[in-house]
C-alpha positions, 0 to 999 in steps of 0.5 A: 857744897857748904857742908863739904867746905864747912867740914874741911875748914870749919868754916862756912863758906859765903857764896854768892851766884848770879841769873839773868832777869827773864821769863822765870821771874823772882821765885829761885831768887827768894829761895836761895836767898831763903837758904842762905846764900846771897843771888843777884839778879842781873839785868841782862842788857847792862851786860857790856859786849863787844858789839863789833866781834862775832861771838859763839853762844853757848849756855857754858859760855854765858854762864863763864861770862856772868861769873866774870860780871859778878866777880867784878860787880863784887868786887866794886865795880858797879859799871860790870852791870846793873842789877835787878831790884827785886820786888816783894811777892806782894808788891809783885802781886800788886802789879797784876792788875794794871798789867792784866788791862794793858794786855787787854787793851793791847788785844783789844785794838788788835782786834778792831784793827783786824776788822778794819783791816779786812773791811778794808780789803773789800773798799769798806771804810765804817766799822759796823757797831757792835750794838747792830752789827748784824743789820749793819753787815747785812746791809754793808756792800763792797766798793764794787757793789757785792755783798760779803763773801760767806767766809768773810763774814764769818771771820768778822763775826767771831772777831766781833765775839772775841772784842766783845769778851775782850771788853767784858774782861776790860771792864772786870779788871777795872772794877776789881777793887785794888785791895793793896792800894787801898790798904798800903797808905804809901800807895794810896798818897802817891797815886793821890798825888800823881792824879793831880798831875794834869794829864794823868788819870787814875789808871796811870796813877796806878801804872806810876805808883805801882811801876815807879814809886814803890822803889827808891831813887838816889838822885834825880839821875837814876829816876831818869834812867828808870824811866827812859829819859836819859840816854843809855849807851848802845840807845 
């Protein structure tokens, strides 16, 4: 396209285009920023609606409404939506860690919640230990005297193996040594300083350096917003 317009006009062509933040991530952004042409990414819930009609939902129809949102936002309007600010691929990349043990941690209590939950179910109320957990299920009787079902125990028993490789997996993740922060010394002074803030531990230090100070706030407003603490309309 800008060939055939360079070619007609002598001219190139400033073009501008526009996707929704999703599962795709920043990579089409850095390329056609690579090539030249200026992307932004739009945050898709900043999207004004009209919350009150029925819409149809096409891929047409999105893609004619993002241009119209562009077109403003280009234009000056910066209430057409909000864009995304895009990492770099190492500050990307330095957000894997903290990300990773909260998966981990999240996959961790579903599985201790599903063994009690079906503990529960035969009127069991203690959690056996995982360092005895063989003797502490043999031992263990429903609240009408049996004891547990083969099936049963088989599902808790491959449930204990799943949260046990979950905490190996725990524990790798934060024994990995955090080669960015410890070489970036923007980040090493503002997880410093956030470890200081009484309730707040080296892990979350972490989450705020790497989620929150690596990008820069105009007023105090903005860092609100950021951070969930101002209202947003449609909230």
């Amino acid at each position: 396209m800008q060939t055939r317009v360079l070619a007609r006009t002598g001219a190139a062509p400033a073009l501008s285009c526009c996707f929704e933040a999703g599962r795709d991530g920043f990579w089409l952004h850095r390329f056609l920023t690579t090539h030249g042409i200026a992307n932004h990414v739009i945050e898709p819930a900043s999207i004004l609606i009209n919350r009150r009609a029925r819409r149809a939902k096409t891929d047409r129809l999105d893609e004619e409404g993002m241009l119209r949102v562009l077109a403003a936002y280009l234009q000056g309007d910066r209430q057409a939506c909000s864009m995304v600010r895009v990492p770099t691929p190492d500050e990307e990349d330095a957000k894997r860690i903290h990300r990773e043990r909260e998966h981990l941690v999240q996959e961790r209590l579903r599985i201790e919640n599903r063994i009690q939950a079906l503990l529960f179910t035969q009127g069991i109320y203690k959690r056996p230990s995982l360092r005895s957990w063989d003797r502490d299920l043999a031992a263990v009787r429903t609240g009408d005297g049996r004891e547990l079902a083969h099936h049963l125990r088989a599902e808790l028993d491959r449930l204990r193996r799943r949260l046990v490789m979950t905490l190996e997996l725990i524990r790798e993740v934060e024994a990995e040594p955090d080669e960015a922060a410890n070489a970036n010394p923007k980040d090493q002074a503002c997880g410093k300083i956030a470890s200081l803030i009484r309730g707040v531990g080296a892990n979350f230090a972490a989450v705020l350096t790497r989620e929150v100070f690596y990008r820069s706030f105009d007023n105090r407003r903005q860092l609100a917003s950021y951070v969930g603490i101002t209202p947003m309309p449609y909230q």
